[in-house]
C-alpha positions as CSV (number, residue, x, y, z in Angstrom):
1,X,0.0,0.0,0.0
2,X,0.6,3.4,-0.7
3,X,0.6,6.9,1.3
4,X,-2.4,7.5,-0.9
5,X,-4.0,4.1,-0.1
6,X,-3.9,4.8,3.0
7,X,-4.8,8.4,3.4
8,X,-8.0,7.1,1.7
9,X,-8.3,4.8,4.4
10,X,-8.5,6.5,7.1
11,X,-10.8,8.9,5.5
12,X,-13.3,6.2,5.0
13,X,-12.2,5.3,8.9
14,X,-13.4,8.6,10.1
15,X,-16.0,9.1,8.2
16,X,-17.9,6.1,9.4
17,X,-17.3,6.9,13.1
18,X,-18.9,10.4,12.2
19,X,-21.8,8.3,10.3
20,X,-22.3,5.9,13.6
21,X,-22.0,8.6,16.2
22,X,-24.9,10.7,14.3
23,X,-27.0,7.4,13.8
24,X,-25.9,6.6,17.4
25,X,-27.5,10.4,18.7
26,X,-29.8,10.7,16.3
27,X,-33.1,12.8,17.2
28,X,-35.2,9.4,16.4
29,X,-33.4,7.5,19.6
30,X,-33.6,10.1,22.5
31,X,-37.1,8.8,23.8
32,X,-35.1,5.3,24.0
33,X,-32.3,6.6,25.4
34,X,-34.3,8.6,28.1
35,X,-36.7,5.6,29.0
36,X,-33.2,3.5,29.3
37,X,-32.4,6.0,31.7
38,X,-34.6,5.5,34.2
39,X,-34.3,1.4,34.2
40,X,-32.6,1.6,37.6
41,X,-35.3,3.5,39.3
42,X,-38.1,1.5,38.3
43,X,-39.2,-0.8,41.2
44,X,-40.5,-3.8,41.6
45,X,-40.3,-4.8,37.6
46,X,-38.2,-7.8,36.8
């Protein structure tokens, strides 16, 4: 591999941690997230 090769690589690297990280925080998942959130102060449901 080249310098090139892998400049193009890393590129693709980073860009798909960017695509993840806005799928991960997306708008769409914060009701999830905040109904997660308050697992460990439910009682009494197993």
């Amino acid at each position: 591999m080249n310098a090139v090769e892998l400049s193009i690589y890393h590129w693709l690297i980073i860009a798909a941690f960017i695509g993840v990280v806005i799928w991960a925080f997306g708008r769409k998942r914060k009701a999830r997230f905040e109904e997660d959130a308050r697992i460990p102060f439910e009682d009494g449901k197993d």
